[in-house]
N, C-alpha and C positions, 0 to 999 in steps of 0.2 A: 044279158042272160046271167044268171044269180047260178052261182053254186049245184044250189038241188035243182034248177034247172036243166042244168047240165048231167048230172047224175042221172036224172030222169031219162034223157037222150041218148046217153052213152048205153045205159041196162037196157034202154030198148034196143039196140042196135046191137050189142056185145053179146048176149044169152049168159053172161054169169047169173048166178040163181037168185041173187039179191041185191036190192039197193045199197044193202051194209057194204056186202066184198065190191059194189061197183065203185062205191064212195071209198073204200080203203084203198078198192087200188089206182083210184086217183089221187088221194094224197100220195099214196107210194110214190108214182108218176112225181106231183111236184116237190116231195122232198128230193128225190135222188137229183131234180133238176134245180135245185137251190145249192143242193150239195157241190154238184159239180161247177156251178158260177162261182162257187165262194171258194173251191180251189182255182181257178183263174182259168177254166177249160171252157171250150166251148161247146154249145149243144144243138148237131141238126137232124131235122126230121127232114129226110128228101122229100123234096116238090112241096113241104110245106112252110119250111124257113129257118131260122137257126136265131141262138140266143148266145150274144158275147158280152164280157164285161167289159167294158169302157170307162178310161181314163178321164176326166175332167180338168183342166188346169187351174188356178186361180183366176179370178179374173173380175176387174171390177162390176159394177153395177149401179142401178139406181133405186132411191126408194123411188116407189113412184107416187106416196104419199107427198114427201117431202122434197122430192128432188135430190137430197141427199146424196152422195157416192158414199157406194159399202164395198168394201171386199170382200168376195167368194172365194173360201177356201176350196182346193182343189176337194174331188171329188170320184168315188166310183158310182158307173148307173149299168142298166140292164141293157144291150141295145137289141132290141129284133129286128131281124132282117126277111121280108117274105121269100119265102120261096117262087119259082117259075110258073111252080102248079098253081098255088096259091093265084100267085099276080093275073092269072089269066082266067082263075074259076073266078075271081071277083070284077074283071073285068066288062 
């Protein structure tokens, strides 16, 4: 699903009056949730899952071109966790 895919579904379902405010206030939506990962907080929606920041360590690797061993500088990534609700609507 693409962006204005989403936008499209969301304004059907929401009644704000336009695509513009439906689309703005899903950016609003993921900046405030950029925002709050990039202070080191976490973010959940009950029954649908939660969004943490996670540590990475070093750690070697290989090309797999070359066979090579590289090292991986340690690393921050996004991790999502589903939710209860989630795990069982898609079940």
């Amino acid at each position: 699903m693409t962006k204005a895919e989403l936008v499209q579904k969301i304004h059907a379902k929401s009644g704000l009056a336009t695509k513009v405010q439906t689309e703005a206030t899903l950016d609003a939506v993921v900046d405030v949730l950029i925002e709050a990962l990039q202070q080191g907080e976490s973010v959940t929606f009950t029954g649908f899952g939660s969004f943490k920041v996670i540590h990475r360590a070093p750690r070697k690797g290989r090309n797999p071109r070359t066979g090579q061993e590289i090292d991986i500088p340690a690393a921050k990534a996004v991790k999502f966790t589903p939710g209860k609700l989630l795990k069982e609507t898609i079940k």
